[in-house]
C-alpha positions in Angstrom: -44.9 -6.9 3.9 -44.0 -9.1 0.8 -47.2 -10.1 -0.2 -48.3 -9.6 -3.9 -44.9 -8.2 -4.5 -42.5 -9.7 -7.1 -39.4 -11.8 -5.9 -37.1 -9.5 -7.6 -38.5 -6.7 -6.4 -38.3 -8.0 -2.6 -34.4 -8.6 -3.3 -34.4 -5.1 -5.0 -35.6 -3.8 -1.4 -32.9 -5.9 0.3 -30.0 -4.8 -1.6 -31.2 -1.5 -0.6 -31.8 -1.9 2.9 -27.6 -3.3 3.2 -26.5 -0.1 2.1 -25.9 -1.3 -1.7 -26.6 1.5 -4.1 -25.1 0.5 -7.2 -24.7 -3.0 -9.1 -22.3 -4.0 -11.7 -23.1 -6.0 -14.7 -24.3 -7.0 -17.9 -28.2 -7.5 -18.5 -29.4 -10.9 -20.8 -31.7 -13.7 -20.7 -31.3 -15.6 -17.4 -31.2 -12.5 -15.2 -33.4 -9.7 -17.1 -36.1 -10.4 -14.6 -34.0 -9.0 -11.6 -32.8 -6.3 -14.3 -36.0 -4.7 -14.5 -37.1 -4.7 -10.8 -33.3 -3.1 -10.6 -34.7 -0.6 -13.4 -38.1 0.4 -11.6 -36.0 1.5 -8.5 -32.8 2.7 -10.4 -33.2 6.1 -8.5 -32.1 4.0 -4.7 -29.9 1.4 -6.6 -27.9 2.1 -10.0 -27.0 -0.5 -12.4 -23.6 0.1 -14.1 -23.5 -1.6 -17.1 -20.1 -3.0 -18.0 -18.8 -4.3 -21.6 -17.7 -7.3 -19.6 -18.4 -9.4 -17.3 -15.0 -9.5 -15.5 -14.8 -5.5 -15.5 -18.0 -5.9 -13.3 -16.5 -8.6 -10.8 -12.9 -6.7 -10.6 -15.1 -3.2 -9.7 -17.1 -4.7 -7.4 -14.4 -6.4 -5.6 -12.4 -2.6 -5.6 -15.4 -1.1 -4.7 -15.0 -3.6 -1.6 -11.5 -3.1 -1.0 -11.6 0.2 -0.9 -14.7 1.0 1.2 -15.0 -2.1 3.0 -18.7 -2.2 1.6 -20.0 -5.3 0.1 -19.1 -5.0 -3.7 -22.3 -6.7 -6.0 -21.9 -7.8 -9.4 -24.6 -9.8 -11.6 -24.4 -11.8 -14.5 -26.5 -14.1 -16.8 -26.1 -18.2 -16.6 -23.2 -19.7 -18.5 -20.6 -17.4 -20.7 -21.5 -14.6 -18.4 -21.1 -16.2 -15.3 -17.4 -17.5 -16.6 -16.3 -13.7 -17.4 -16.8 -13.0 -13.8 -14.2 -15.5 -12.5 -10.9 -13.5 -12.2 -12.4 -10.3 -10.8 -14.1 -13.3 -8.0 -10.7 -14.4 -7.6 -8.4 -11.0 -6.6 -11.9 -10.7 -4.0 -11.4 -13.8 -2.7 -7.1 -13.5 -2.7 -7.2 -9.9 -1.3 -10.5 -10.2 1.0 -12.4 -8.2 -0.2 -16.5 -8.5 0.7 -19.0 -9.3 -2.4 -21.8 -10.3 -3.7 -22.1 -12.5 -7.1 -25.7 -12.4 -8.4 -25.6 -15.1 -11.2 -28.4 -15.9 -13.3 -29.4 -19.6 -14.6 -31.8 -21.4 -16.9 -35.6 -21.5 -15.9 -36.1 -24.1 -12.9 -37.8 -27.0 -15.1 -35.1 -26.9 -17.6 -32.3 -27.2 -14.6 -30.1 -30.5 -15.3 -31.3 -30.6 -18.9 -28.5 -29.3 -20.7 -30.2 -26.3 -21.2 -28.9 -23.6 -24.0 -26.3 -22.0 -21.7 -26.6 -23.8 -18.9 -23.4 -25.2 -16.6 -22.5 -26.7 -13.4 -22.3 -23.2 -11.8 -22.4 -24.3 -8.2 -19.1 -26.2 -8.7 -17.5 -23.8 -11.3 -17.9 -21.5 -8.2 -17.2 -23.6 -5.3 -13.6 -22.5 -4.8 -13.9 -18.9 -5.4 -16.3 -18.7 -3.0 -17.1 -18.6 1.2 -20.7 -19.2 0.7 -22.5 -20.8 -2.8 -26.1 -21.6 -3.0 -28.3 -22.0 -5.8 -32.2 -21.2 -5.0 -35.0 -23.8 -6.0 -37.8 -22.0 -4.9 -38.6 -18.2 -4.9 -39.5 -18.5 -1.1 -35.9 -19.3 -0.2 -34.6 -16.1 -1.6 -34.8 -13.2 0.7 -33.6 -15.4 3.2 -30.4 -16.8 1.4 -29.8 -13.1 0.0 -29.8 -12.0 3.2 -27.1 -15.1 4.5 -25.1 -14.2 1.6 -24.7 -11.2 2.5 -23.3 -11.8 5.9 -21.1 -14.5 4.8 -19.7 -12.6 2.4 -19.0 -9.8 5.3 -18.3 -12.1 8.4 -15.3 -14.3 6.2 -14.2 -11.5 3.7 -14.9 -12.9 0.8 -17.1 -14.0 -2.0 -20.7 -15.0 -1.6 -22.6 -16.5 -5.2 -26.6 -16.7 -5.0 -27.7 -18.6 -8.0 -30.8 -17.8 -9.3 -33.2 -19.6 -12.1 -34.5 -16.3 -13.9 -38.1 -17.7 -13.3 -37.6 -17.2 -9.7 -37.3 -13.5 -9.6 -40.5 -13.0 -11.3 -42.7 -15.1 -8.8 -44.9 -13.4 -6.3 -43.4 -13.8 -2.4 -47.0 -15.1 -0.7 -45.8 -14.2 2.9 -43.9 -12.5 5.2 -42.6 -15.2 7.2 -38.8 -14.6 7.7 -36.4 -17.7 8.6 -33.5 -14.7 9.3 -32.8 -11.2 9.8 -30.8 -8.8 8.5 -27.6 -7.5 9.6 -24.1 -8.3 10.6 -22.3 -7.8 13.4 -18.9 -7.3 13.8 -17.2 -8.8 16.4 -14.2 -7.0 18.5 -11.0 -8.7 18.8 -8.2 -8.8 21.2 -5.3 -10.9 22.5 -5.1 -13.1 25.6 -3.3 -11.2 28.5 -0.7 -13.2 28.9 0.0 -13.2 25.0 0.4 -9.3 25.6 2.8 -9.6 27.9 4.8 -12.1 25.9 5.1 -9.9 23.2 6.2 -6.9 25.4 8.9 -9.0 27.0 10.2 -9.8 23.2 10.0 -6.3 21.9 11.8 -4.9 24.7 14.5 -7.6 24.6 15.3 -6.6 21.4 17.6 -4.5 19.5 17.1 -4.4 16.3 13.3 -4.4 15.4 11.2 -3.9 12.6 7.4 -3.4 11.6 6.0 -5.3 8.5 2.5 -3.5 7.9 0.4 -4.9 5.9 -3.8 -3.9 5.1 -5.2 -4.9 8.2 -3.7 -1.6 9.6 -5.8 0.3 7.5 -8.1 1.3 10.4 -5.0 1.7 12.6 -2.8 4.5 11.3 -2.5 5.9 14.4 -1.8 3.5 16.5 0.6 2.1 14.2 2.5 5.4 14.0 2.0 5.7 18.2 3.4 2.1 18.4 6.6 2.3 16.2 7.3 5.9 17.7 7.2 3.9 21.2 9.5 1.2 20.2 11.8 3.3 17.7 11.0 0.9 14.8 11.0 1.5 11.4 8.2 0.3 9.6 8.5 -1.5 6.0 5.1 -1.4 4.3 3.4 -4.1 2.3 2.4 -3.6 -1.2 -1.3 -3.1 -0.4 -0.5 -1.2 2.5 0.8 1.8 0.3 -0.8 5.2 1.5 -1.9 3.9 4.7 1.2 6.1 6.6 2.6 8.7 4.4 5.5 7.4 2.0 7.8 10.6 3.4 7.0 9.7 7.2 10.3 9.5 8.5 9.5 5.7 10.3 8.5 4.6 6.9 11.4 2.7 4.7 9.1 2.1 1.7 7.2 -1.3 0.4 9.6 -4.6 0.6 10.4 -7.8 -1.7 10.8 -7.3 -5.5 9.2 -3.9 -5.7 10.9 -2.8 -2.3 13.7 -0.3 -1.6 17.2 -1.7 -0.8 16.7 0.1 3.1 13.6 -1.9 3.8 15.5 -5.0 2.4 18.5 -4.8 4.5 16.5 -3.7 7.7 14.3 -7.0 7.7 17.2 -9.1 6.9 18.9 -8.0 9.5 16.6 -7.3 12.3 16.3 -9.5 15.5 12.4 -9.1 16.1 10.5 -8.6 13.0 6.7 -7.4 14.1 4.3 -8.4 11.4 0.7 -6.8 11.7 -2.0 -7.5 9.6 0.0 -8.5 6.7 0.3 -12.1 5.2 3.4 -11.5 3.1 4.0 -14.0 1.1 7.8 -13.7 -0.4 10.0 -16.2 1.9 13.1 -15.3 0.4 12.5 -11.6 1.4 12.2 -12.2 4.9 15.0 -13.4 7.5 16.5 -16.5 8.8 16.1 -17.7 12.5 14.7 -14.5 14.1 12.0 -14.2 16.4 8.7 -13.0 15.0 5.4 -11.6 16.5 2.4 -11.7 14.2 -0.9 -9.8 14.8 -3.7 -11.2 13.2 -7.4 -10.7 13.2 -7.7 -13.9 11.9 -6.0 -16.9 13.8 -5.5 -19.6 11.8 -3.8 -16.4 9.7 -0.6 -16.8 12.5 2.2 -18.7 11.5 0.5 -19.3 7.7 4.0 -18.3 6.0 6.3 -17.3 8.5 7.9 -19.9 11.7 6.8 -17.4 14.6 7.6 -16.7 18.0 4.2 -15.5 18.9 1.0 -15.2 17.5 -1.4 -12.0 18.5 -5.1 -13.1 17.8 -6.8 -9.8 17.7 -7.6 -6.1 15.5 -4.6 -4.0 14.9 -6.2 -0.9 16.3 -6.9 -2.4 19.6 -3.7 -4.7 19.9 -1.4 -1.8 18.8 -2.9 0.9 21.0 -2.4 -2.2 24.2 0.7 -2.9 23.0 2.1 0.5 23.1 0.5 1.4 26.8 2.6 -1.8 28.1 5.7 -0.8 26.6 8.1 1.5 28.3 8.9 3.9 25.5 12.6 3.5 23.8 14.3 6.8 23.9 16.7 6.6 21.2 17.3 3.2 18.7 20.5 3.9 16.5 19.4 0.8 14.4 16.5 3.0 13.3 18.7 6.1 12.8 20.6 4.0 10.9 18.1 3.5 8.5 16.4 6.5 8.6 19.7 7.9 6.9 19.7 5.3 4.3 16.0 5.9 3.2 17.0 9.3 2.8 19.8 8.6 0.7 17.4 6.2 -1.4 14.8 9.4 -1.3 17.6 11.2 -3.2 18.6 8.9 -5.7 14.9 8.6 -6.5 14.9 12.5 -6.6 17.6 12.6 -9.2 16.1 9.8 -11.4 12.9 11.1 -11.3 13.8 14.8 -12.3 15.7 13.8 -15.6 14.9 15.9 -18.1 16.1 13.7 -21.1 14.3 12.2 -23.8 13.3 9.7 -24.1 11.2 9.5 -21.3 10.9 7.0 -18.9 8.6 6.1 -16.2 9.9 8.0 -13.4 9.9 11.0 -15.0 6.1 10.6 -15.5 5.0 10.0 -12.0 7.1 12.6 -10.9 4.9 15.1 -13.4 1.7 13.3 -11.6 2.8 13.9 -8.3 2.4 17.6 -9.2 -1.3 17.1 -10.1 -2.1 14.7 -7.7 -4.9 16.2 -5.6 -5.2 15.7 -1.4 -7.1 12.5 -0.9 -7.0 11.2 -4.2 -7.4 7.8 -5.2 -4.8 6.1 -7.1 -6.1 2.5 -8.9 -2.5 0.9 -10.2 -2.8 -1.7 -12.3 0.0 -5.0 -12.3 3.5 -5.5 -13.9 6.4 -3.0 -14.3 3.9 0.3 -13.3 3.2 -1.2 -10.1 7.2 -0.8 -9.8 7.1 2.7 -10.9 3.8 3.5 -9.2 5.0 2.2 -5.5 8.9 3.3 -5.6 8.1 6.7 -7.4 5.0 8.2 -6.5 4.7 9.2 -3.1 1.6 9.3 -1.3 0.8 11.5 1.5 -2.7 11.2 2.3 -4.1 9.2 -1.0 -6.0 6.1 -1.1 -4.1 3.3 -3.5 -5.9 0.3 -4.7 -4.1 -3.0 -6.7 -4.9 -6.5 -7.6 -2.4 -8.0 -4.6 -2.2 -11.5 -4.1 -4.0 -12.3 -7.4 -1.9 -9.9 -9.2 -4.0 -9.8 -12.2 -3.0 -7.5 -15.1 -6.5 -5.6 -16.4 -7.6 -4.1 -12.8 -6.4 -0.5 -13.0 -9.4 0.8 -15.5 -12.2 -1.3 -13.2 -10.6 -0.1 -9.7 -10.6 3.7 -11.2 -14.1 3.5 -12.2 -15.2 1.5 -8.8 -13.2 4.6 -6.8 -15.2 7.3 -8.5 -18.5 6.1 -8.1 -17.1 5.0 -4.5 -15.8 8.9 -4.1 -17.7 11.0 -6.4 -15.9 13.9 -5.0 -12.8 13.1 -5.1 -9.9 13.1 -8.1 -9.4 9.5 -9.1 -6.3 8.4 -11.2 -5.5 5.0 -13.2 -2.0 4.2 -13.7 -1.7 0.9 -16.2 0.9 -0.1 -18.6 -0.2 -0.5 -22.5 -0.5 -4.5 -21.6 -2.4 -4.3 -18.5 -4.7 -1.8 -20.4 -5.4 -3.7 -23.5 -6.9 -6.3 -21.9 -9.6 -4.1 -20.2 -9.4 -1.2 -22.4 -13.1 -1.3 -24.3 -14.7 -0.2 -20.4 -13.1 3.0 -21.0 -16.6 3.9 -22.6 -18.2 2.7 -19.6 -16.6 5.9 -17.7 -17.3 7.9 -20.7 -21.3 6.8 -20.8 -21.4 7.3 -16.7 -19.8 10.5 -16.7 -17.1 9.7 -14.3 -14.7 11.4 -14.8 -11.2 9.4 -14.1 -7.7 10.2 -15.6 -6.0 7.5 -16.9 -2.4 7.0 -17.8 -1.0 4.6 -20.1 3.0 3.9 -19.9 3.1 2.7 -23.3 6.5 1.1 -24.1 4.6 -0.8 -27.0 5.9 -4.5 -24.9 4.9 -6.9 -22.2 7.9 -5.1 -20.0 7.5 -7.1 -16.8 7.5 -10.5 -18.6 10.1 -9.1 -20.5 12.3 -8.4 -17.4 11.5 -11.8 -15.9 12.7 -13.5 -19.2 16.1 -12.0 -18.8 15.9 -12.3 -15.3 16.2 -16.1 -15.7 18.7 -16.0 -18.2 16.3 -16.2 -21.3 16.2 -14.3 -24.9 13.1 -12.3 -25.0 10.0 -13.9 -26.8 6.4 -13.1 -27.7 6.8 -9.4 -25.3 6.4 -7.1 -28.0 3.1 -5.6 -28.2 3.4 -3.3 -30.8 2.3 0.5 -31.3 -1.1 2.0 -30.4 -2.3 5.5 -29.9 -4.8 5.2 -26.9 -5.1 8.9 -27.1 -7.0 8.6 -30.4 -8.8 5.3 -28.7 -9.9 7.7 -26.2 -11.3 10.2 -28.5 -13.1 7.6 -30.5 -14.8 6.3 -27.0 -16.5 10.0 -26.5 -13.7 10.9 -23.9 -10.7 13.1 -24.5 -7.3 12.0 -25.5 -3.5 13.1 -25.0 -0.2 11.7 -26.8 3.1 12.3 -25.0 6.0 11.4 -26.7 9.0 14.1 -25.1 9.6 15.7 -21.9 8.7 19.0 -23.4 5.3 17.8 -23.9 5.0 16.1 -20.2 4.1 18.9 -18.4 1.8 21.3 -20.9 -0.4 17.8 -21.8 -0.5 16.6 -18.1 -2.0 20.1 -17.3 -4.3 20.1 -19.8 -5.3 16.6 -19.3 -6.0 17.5 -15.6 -7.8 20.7 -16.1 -10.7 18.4 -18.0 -13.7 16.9 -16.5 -14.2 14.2 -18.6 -12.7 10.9 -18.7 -9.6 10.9 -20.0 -6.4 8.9 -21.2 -3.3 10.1 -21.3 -0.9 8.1 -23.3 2.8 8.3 -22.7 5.5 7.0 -24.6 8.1 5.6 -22.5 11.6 3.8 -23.3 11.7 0.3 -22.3 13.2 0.0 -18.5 13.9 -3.0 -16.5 12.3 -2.4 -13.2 15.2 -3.3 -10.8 14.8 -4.5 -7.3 16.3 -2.5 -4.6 18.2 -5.2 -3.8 19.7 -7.8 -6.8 20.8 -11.1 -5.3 23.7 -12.8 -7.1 21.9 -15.4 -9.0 19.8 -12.9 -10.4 22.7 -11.0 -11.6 24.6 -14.3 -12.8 21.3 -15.2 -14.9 20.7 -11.5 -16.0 24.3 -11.4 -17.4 23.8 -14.7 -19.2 21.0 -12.9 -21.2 23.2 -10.1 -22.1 25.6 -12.7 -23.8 22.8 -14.5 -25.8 21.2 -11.1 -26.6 24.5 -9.7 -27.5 25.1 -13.3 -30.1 21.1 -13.6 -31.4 20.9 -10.0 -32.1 24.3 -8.3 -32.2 22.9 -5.8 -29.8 24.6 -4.8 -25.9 22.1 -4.1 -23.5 24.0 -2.1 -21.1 22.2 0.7 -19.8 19.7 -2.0 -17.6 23.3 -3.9 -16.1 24.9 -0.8 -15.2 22.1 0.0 -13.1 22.1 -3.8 -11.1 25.9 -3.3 -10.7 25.6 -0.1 -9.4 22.6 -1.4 -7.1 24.8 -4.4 -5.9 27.6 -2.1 -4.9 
């Protein structure tokens, strides 16, 4: 089968053969071999090439997240392979599936101090759930193929280092040490574990639902089960979208980007019911309560939170047992009781969100995107104060939503859009980053443009850092080094071969956002907002003490009051 044929070629095949039809990455010296087997079949597998590196690894790794297909980037040996460290990082922190193909000097010059060459197999060793760096060009199909599994069987990332000499040599058998393929394994709860947790849920009063990503296959059951038990259920950041944000169970994400209902309800619960989440944010969570956790993962149970009981198994499966052992609950008034608060919260939102005032804030702008938001859209939010704005004020119903999560890295809105719309051709996919997030990624936007793919991306542009900014006053501190200063990323757009749009009043929101929308190109659309703190639903006390001691220094260093952002906490705290 592999005889007379090219090494790269035989991997070329492989990729292929797992279902892989497009690459991410950036062609040069120590990987061009691989490139041009990847260019003699580019009509099975399509290289995208990114301006950098890390755009490649953070696409790939949405590409994974969203699909749950193995993500592959490539890269050449030394400053290419260091570009592709962050987007290999919010993979590994948000398990995502994917493949690092990294290039390295020739074999004989390996451990020379070769032009280029590093240590790559320990510069990747933490990143990664499987690292190996090929000698010979026999080894490769097999340890392609065992990357690939790894990277599929533990979530994460796999690295295959290859000497660019190796891709060129001829395979001289067929001889196969493995085979291709993974397997998934079901997973489900001991018995008497399932019993446990019925006995605890139907003790309690007062219980609430923490869903987290690993319900992402289980929407029904999840709905089926907190219907059963007359729960409400608080969702996790990267959970967004996976029940609708209007379902009347649903109280909204929790911790600093939460809604005061979901706050209050875990803090005050008797059983919380965490499933498939590993939320992180101690503080957020209560004191002395009994906990169930259901994990696919079991050394997952009991990571951050002391519980009661730990479910080792799949949400789907454990939820849909769960919820046939469990005599149903009739009527709960703890989750009528929040069920009315959420919809007093819904209302507030309403009114913020409907202002008609300029200047305009951010709000006002995802309430205008809501109306052009398409069924089954995918919406790639990027990290800082729009990932506020993005999960408290755009509701989705049945949307996809992708975000850096545990890595939290500012840049992943423009590389999550473009993985979704060569993951969903089909489908309306929209970018939602802040002017810092943006800049850091922004020269990819002609990577859409050359590809065709055509993604709407808006830009809340408040010319400043405004997360950092809100975390400096947060602690008490005089703002420093947040101010960005002005850019027109309409005109950037333009200049990058896509189309463009300033906003800069409310009577220009809506006519722009329809024209914008109405184009199939790639496009930005660049708002200018007014600075606003993004508040948490709930404000504890210190926060408040520390935020008033920066209105007194600001108020002495600058002469100026800035009271619009404390009126809102002490409204919130009351």
């Amino acid at each position: 089968m592999f005889n007379e044929k090219r090494t790269g070629d035989v991997m070329a095949q492989q990729l292929i053969d797992w279902g892989v039809d497009h690459i991410y990455g950036m062609p040069g010296d120590s990987i061009n071999e691989l490139i041009d087997d990847l260019r003699k079949r580019q009509e099975e597998i399509s290289f995208i090439q990114v301006r950098h590196e890390e755009i490649g690894a953070l696409a790939a790794a949405s590409y994974a997240k969203l699909t749950g297909k193995l993500g592959v980037c490539l890269s050449i040996a030394g400053p290419g392979a260091v570009h592709l460290m962050n987007g290999l990082y919010d993979a590994k922190a948000d398990k995502a599936p994917v493949l690092a193909i990294v290039g390295q000097v020739h074999s004989d010059e390996v451990g020379t101090g070769a032009f280029q060459e590093i240590n790559l197999e320990r510069m990747f060793d933490d990143v990664s759930v499987w690292n190996k760096r090929a000698e010979t060009e026999a080894q490769l199909p097999d340890l392609l193929d065992q990357a690939v599994r790894e990277a599929y069987a533990n979530s994460g990332v796999s690295v295959l280092i290859v000497p660019d000499d190796l891709f060129a040599k001829k395979q001289k058998d067929d001889v196969r040490l493995t085979s291709r393929g993974y397997y998934k394994p079901d997973i489900v709860p001991k018995t008497v574990h399932m019993m446990e947790a019925r006995d605890l849920i139907e003790n309690a009063e007062k219980p609430v639902i923490i869903a987290g990503k690993g319900t992402v296959d289980a929407k029904e059951e999840l709905i089926n089960f907190a219907e059963a038990i007359k729960a409400p259920i608080v969702l996790s950041l990267l959970a967004k979208g996976i029940i609708p944000d209007n379902h009347p169970y649903c109280l909204g994400q929790h911790g600093q980007i939460g809604t005061k209902p979901a706050y209050h309800a875990v803090k005050n619960t008797d059983l919380l019911i965490l499933i498939g989440t590993q939320f992180p944010y101690r503080d957020f969570l209560p004191d002395h309560v009994k906990a169930i956790q259901i994990d696919y993962r079991p050394e997952n149970l009991g990571k951050y939170y002391p519980i009661e009981l730990g479910l080792a198994g799949d949400a789907k499966e454990t939820l849909a047992g769960l919820t046939e052992l469990i005599t149903p609950v009739e009527e709960r008034s703890y989750l009528n009781e929040y069920q009315e608060k959420m919809n007093n919260w819904r209302i507030a939102l309403q009114e913020e969100k409907r202002s008609t005032e300029d200047p305009l804030h951010a709000p006002q702008v995802m309430y205008e995107l809501e109306k052009h938001m398409k069924s089954g859209a995918v919406i790639s939010a990027d990290v800082g104060n729009v990932t506020v704005w993005v999960s408290r004020f755009l509701p989705l119903v049945d949307q996809k939503f992708i975000i850096s999560g545990w890595l939290a890295t500012m840049g992943s809105g423009l590389p999550g859009a473009i993985a979704a719309q060569k993951a969903y051709p089909d489908r309306q996919v929209i970018g939602v980053a802040g002017d810092g997030g943006f800049t850091m990624v922004m020269h990819d936007f002609v990577t859409a443009v050359k590809y065709d793919l055509p993604i709407k991306m808006i830009i809340l542009n408040n010319s400043k850092i405004g997360m950092i900014k809100y975390e400096q006053e947060q602690m008490g501190h005089v703002n420093y080094a947040t101010n960005l200063g002005e850019m027109d990323f309409a005109k950037f757009a333009e200049a990058c071969g896509g189309e463009g749009y300033r906003i800069e009043s409310y009577d220009e929101l809506g006519p722009k956002m329809e024209q914008a929308f109405v184009s199939n190109k790639p496009v930005i659309i660049d708002v200018a907002i007014e600075d606003q703190a993004p508040l948490p639903g709930h404000i504890d006390y210190q926060s408040a003490v520390n935020f008033s001691k920066y209105i007194v220094k600001n108020f002495f260093e600058t002469g100026s009051l800035d009271l619009p952002d404390m009126k809102k906490a002490i409204k919130r705290l009351t």
